[in-house]
C-alpha positions as CSV (number, residue, x, y, z in Angstrom):
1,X,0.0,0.0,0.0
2,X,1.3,3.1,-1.0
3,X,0.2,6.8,-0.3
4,X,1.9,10.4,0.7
5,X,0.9,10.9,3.9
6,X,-0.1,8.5,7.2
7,X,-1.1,9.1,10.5
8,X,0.7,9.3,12.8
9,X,3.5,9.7,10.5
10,X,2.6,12.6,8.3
11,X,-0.8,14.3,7.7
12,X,-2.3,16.8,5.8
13,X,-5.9,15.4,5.3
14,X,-8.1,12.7,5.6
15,X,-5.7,10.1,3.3
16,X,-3.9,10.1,6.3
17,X,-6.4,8.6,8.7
18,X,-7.4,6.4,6.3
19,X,-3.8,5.2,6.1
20,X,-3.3,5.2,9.6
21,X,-6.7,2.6,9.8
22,X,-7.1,0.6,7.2
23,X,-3.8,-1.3,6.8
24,X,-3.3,-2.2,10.5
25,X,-7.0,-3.3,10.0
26,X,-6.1,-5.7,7.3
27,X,-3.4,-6.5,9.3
28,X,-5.6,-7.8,12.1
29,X,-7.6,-9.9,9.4
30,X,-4.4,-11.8,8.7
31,X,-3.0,-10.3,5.6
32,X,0.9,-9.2,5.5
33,X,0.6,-5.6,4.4
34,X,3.4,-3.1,4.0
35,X,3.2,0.5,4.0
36,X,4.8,2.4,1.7
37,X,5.2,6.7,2.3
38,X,7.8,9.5,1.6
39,X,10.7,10.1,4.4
40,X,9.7,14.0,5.0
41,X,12.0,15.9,7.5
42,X,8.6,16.1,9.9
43,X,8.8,12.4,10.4
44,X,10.4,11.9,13.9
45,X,12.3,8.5,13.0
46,X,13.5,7.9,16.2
47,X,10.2,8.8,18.3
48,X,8.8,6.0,16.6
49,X,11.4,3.2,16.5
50,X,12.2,3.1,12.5
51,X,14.6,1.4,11.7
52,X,17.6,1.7,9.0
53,X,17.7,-0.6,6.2
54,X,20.8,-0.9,4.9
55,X,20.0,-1.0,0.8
56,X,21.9,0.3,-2.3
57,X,19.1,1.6,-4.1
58,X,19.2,3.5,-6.6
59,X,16.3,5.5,-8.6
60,X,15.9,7.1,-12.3
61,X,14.0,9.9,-12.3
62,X,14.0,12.0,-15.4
63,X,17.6,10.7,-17.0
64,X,19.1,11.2,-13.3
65,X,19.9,8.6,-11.0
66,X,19.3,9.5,-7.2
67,X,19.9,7.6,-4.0
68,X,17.0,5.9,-2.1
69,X,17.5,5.7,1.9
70,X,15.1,3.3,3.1
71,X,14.1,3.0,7.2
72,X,11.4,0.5,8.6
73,X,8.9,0.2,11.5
74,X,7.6,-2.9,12.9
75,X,3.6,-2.1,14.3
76,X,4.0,-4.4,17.3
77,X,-0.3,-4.9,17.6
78,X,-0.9,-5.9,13.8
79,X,2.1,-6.7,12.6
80,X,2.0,-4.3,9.5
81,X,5.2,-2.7,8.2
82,X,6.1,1.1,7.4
83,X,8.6,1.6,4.9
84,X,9.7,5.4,4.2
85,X,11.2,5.6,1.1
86,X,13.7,9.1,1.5
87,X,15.9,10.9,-0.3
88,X,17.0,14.5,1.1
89,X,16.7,16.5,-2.4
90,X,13.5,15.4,-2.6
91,X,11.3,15.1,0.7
92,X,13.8,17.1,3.1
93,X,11.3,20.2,3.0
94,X,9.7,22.2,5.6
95,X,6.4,20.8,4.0
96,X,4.7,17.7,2.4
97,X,2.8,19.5,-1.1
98,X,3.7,23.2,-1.0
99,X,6.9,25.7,-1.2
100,X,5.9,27.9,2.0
101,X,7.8,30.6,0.3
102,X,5.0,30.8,-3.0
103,X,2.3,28.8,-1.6
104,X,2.4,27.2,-4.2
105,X,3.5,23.1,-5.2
106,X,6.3,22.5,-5.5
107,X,7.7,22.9,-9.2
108,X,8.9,19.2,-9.2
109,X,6.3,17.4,-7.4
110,X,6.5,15.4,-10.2
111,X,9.7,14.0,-10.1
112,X,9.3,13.6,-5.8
113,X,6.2,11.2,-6.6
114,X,8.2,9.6,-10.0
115,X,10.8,9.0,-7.3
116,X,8.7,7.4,-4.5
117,X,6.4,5.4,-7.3
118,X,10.0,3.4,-9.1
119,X,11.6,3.4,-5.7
120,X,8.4,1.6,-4.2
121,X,8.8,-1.3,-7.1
122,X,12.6,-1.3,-6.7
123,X,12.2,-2.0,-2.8
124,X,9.6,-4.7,-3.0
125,X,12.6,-6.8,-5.5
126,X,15.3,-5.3,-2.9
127,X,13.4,-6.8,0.1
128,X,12.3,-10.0,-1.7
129,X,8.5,-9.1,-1.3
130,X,6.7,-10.0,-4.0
131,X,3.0,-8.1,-3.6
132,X,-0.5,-9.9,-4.6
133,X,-1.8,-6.5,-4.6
134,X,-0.2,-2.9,-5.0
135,X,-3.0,-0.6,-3.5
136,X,-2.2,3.2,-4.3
137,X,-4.0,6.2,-3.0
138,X,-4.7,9.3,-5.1
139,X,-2.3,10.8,-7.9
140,X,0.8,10.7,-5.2
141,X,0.8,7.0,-5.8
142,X,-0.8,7.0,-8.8
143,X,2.2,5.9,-11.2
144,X,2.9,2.2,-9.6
145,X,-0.7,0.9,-11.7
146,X,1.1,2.9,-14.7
147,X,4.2,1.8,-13.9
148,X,2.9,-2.1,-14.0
149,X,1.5,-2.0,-16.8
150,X,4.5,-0.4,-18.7
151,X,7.6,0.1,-17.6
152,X,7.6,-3.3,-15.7
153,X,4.9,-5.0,-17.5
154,X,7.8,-7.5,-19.0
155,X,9.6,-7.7,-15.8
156,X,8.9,-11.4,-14.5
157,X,9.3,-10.1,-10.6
158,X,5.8,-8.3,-10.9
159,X,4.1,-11.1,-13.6
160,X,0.6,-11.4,-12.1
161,X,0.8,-8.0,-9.4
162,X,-2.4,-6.5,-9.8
163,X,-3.3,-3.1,-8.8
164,X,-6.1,-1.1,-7.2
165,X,-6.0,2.6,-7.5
166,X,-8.1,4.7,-4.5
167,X,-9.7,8.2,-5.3
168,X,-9.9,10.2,-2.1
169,X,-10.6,13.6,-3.4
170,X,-10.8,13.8,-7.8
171,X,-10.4,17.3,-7.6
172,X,-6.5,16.8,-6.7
173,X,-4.9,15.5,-9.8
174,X,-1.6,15.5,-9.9
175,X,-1.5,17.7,-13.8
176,X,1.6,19.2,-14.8
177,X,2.9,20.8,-18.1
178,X,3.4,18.6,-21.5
179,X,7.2,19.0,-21.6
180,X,7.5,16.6,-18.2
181,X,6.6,13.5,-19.8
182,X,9.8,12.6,-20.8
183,X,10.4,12.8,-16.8
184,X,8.6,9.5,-16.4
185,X,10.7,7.5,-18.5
186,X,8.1,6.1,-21.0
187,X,8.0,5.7,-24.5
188,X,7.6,9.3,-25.7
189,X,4.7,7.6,-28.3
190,X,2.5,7.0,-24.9
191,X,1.8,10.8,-25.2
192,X,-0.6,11.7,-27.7
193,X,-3.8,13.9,-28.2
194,X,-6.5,11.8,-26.1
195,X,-4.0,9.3,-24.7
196,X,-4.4,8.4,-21.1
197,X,-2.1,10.6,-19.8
198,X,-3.1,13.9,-22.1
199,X,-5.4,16.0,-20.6
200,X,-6.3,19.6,-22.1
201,X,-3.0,19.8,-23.6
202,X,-1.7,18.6,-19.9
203,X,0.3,15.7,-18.4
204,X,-2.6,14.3,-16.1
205,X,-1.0,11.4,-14.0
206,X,-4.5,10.8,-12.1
207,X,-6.2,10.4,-15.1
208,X,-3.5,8.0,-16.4
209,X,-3.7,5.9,-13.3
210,X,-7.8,5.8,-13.9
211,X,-6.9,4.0,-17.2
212,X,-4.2,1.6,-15.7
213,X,-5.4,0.6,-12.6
214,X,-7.1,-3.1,-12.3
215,X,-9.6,-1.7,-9.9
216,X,-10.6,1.8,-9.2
217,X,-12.0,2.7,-5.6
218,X,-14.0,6.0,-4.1
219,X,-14.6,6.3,-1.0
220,X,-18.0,6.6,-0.4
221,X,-20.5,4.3,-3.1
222,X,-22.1,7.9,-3.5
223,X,-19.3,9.7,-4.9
224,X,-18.4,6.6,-6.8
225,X,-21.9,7.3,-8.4
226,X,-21.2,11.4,-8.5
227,X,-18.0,11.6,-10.4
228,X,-19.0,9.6,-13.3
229,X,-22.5,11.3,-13.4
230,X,-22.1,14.8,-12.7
231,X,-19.1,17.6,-14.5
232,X,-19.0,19.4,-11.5
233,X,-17.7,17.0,-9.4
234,X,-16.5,14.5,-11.8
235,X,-13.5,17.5,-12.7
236,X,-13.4,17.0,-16.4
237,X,-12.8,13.0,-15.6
238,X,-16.4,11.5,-15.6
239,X,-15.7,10.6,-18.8
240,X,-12.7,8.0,-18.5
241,X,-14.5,7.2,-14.8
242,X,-17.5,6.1,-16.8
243,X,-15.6,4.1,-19.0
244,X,-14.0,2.3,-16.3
245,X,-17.2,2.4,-14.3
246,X,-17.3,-2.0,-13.9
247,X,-14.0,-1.3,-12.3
248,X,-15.1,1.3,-9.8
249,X,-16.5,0.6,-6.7
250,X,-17.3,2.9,-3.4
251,X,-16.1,1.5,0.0
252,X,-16.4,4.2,2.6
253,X,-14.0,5.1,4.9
254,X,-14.2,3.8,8.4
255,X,-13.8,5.1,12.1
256,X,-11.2,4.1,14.5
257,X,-14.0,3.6,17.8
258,X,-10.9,3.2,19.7
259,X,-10.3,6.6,19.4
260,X,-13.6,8.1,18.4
261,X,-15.9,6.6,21.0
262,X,-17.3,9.0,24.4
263,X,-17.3,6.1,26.6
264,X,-13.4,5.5,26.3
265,X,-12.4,9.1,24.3
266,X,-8.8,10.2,26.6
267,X,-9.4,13.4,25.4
268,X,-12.7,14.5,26.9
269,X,-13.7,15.3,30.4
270,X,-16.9,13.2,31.3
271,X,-16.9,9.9,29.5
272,X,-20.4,9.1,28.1
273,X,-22.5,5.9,26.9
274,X,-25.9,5.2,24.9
275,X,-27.4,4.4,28.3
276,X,-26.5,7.1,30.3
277,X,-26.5,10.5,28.6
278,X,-25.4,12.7,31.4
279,X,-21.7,12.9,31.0
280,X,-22.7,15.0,27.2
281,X,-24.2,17.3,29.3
282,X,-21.5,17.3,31.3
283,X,-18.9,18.0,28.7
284,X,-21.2,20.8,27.5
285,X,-21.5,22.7,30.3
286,X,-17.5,22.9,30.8
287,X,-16.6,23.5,27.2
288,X,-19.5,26.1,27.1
289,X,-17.7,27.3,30.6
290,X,-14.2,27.6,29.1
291,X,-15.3,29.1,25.7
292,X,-17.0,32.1,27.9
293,X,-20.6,31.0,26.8
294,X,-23.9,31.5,29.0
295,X,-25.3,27.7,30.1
296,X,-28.4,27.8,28.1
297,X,-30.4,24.5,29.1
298,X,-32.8,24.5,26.4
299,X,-30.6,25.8,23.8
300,X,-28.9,23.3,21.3
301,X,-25.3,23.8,20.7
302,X,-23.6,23.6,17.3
303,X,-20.6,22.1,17.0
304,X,-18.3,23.1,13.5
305,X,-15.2,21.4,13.0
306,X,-13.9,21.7,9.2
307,X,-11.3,23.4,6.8
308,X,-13.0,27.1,6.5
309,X,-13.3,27.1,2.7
310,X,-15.9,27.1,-0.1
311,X,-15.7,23.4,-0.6
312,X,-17.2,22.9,3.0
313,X,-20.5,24.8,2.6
314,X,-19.1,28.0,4.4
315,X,-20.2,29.9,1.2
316,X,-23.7,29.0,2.8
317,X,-22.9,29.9,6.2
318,X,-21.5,33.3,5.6
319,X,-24.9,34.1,3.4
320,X,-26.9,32.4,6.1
321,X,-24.6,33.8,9.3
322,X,-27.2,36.3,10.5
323,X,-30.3,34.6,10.1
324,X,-29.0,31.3,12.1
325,X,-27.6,33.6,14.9
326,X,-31.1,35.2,15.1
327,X,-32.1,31.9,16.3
328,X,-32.2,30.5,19.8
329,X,-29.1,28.3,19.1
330,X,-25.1,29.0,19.9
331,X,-22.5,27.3,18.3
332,X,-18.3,26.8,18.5
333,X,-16.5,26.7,15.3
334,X,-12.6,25.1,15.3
335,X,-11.0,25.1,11.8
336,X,-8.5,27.3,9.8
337,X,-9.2,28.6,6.0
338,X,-9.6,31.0,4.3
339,X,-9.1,34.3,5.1
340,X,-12.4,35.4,4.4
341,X,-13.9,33.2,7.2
342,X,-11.5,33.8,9.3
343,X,-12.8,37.3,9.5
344,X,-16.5,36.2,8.9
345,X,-16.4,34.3,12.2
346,X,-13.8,36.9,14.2
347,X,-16.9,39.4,13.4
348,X,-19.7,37.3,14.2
349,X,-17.9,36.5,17.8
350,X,-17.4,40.6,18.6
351,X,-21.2,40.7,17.4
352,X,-22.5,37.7,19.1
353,X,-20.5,37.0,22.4
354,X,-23.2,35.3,24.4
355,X,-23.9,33.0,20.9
356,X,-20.4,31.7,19.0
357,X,-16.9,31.1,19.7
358,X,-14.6,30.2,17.4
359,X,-11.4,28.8,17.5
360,X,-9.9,29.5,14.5
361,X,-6.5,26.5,15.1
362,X,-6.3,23.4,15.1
363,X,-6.4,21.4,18.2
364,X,-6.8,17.7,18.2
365,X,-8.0,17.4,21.8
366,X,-10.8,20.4,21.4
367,X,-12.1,18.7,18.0
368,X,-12.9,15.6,20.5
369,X,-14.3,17.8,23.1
370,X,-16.5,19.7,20.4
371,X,-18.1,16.8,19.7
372,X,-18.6,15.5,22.4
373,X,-20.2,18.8,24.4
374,X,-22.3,19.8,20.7
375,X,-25.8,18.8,20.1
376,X,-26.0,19.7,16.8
377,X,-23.2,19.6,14.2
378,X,-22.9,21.1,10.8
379,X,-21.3,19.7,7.7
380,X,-23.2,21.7,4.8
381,X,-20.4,20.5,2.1
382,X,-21.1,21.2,-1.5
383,X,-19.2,18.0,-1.9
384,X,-17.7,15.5,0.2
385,X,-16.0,12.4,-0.6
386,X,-16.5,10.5,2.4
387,X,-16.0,12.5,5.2
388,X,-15.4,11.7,9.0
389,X,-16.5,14.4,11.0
390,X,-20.2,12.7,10.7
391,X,-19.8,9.2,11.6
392,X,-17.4,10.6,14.3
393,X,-20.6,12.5,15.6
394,X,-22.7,9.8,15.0
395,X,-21.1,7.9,17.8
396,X,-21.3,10.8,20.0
397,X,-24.7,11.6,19.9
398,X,-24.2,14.6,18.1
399,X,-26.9,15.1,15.6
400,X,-25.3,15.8,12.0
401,X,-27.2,17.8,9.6
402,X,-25.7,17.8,6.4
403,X,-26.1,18.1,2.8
404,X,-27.0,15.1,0.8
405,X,-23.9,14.6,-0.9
406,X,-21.0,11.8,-1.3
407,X,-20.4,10.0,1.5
408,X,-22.4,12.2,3.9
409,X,-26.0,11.1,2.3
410,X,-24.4,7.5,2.7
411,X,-24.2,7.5,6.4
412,X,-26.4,10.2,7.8
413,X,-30.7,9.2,7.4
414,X,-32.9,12.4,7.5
415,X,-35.4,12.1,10.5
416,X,-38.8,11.6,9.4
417,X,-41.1,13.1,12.1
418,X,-44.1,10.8,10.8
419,X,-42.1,7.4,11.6
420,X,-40.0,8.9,14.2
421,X,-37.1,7.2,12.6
422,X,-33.5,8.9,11.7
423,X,-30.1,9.5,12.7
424,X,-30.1,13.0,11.7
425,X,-31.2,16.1,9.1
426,X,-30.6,16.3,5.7
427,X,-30.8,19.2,2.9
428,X,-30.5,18.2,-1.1
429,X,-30.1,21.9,-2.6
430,X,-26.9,23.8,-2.3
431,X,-28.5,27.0,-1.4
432,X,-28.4,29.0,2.2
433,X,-32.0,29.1,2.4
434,X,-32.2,25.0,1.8
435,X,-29.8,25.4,5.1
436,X,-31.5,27.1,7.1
437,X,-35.0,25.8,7.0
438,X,-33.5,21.8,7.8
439,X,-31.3,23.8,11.0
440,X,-35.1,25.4,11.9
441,X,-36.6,21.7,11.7
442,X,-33.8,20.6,13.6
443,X,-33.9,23.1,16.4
444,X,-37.3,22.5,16.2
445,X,-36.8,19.1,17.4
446,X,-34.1,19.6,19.9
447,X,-37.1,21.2,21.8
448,X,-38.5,17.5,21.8
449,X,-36.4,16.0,24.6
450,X,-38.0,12.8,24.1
451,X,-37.9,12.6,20.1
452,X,-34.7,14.0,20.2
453,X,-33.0,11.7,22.6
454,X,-34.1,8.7,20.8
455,X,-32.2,10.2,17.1
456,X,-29.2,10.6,19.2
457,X,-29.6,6.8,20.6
458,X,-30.3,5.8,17.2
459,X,-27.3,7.3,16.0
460,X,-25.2,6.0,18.2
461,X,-26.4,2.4,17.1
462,X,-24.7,3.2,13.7
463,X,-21.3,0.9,13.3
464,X,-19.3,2.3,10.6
465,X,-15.7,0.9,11.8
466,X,-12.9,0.3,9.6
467,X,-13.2,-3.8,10.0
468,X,-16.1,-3.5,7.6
469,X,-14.3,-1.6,5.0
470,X,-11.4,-3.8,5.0
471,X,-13.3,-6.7,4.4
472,X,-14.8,-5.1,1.8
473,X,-11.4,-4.1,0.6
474,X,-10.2,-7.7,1.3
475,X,-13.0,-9.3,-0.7
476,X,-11.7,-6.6,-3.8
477,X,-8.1,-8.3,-3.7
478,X,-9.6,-11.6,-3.3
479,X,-11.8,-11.4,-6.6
480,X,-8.7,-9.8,-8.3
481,X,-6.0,-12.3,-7.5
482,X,-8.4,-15.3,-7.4
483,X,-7.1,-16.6,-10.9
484,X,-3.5,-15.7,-10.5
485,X,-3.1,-19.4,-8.4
């Protein structure tokens, strides 16, 4: 398995707790997995017991050949193995994607991910392992199902490896200009008007992987269904995505409940159960305490934890911002953004200080206690992949309302007040006012103790942990490599 970032290793995003879960998991189900990511200068080698390997490796990467220092770590529960894959040109930077000094990518991303894609291959012959599977995740990894089926598709080591190429987020695609090509040390014919790896005149690597992969994962089975249907979100790819739609499945992302669970969560005050409420209320009266906010006992609090940008809804929000603080509700917001909301949400707390607080950081610890002190919390995405923030509040008996997009409509149920059934609320149209009527209905509710207790107990019923996705990941290996003998 090979991807740029893993928690606790390196993190940017959400690929990282997924790579952090889901290999240990397949670990435990008794498959030998090893991890392949990039040695950054953040990764604190020694912290975490890696280990030299002493290999002379090197790597061609557009007509140069670099050195590859390779370390390992041993995960002593599962068994599973991290191998970073270094080389100080390369990944010795003061961050993973972007040159702090431009904000922008760095120029030769490119050759750092052409580098860590040939150098995975080259380590699995160094080390004598010879893969069933290579799973990569997003563009990053994207060249080892290229690189199988071109570079080394006459090398007898890798006869029979079959790949399976993850999507976390299609609007990150890895494109760079025309004239890099040669970089990747294929046939220069491969290049063409059309071909897999032209795009707009571009050198798309995503799109290329989309074409070479064996199988193609999303991770939620509604985005798998909303990048091939819909331009917007399918980012000019829906239309190789639909061509390789038999090959694309959606597994959703999974929860680590030994983290994200109230009645054993290290990182909040008054632990908490399905049968006994009263630590939540607990851990809302202290955070509401600390964040200098009146105890309101009929009030619901809204919990926001999220990247403040466009993509997340916030759009909505800020055209929404006075209307929901008209109403009898107070909220905490923890996240970092764009500038724009950063000011939004500065003003609104000078305006409103009996109503919001927001912490505009990011804190690990106060992201647990926000949900577990919030009644209500908001993820009103204009898309969302598969997203965590709701299946971590599911479990807390925090009511998501969200929009019904990607893997957010695949895990949250609107409550239907006629049946009395529902884990939370639900809005289809991307508009403020679509927003604000389902937070109405919901506050609406919350003045129902009884109605509203039993969607929070219901939500808390919902098991979304990463053993079922890696069976499901499991049982797409199995199907792949079941005539390779």
């Amino acid at each position: 398995m090979a991807a740029s970032e893993m928690v606790p290793f390196a993190k940017s995003g959400g690929l990282g707790d997924v790579l952090g879960a889901l290999p240990p998991a397949l670990s435990r189900l008794g498959h030998e997995v090893k991890v392949f990511i990039p040695h950054y200068a953040s990764i604190d080698t020694a912290a975490f017991d890696f280990q030299p390997v002493d290999l002379d490796l090197q790597v061609e990467v557009a007509g140069k050949s670099m050195p590859m220092k390779v370390s390992q770590y041993l995960e002593p529960k599962s068994g599973m193995e991290v191998y970073l894959l270094g080389n100080a040109n390369l990944f010795e930077r003061p961050d993973l994607y972007v040159d702090p000094a431009t904000g922008k990518d760095f120029v030769d991303n490119d050759e750092r991910f052409i580098f860590f894609c040939r150098g995975g291959l080259e380590l699995c012959r160094k080390i004598g392992f010879w893969p069933d599977v290579v799973h990569a995740h997003d563009w990053q990894a994207g060249l080892l199902p290229i690189y199988l089926k071109t570079l080394y598709s006459e090398d007898s080591y890798f006869a029979g490896v079959k790949s399976v190429l993850t999507i976390h987020n299609l609007a990150y695609q890895g494109t760079f200009p025309a004239k890099n090509f040669p970089k990747l040390n294929l046939p220069p014919e491969l290049f063409y008007a059309t071909s897999p790896f032209e795009f707009y005149g571009q050198l798309n690597l995503l799109k290329a992987a989309i074409v070479y992969a064996d199988k193609i994962t999303a991770v939620s089975e509604r985005y798998a269904r909303e990048i091939r249907s819909s331009s917007e979100l399918g980012c000019g790819l829906e239309g190789v995505l639909t061509e390789r739609k038999d090959d694309l499945v959606g597994i959703l992302n999974g929860v680590d409940y030994t983290i994200w669970s109230p009645s054993r969560d290290k990182n909040i005050p008054f632990k908490y159960h399905r049968a006994n409420l009263s630590g939540k209320k607990m851990n809302k009266v202290d955070l509401l305490n600390e964040s200098s906010l009146p105890i309101r006992d009929k009030t619901p609090l809204i919990g926001v934890i999220s990247r403040l940008v466009d993509q997340k809804g916030f759009d909505l929000v800020a055209e929404a911002a006075e209307r929901i603080l008209a109403m009898d509700i107070q909220m905490i917001v923890l996240g970092t953004g764009d500038e724009k909301y950063h000011s939004l949400f500065s003003e609104l707390e000078q305006k409103y200080p009996d109503k919001i607080k927001a912490y505009l950081t990011f804190d690990d610890t106060l992201a647990h206690r926000i949900e577990a002190a919030s009644d209500i919390f908001l993820m009103p995405s204009r898309f969302e992949p598969c997203g965590l923030n709701q299946m971590y509040s599911l479990k807390y008996g925090t009511v998501p309302l969200v929009r019904e997009v990607g893997g957010l409509a695949d895990t949250v149920v609107d409550f239907d007040p006629t049946t009395g059934e529902g884990t939370g609320f639900v809005f289809k149209e991307y508009t403020a006012d679509a927003l604000l009527s389902t937070l109405e209905r919901a506050v609406a509710t919350y003045s129902r103790r009884r109605v509203w207790t039993k969607i929070m107990k219901s939500a808390m019923l919902q098991d979304f942990s990463w053993r079922r996705s890696a069976e499901r990941y499991a049982d797409l290996y199995a199907g792949l490599i079941g005539s390779r003998g």
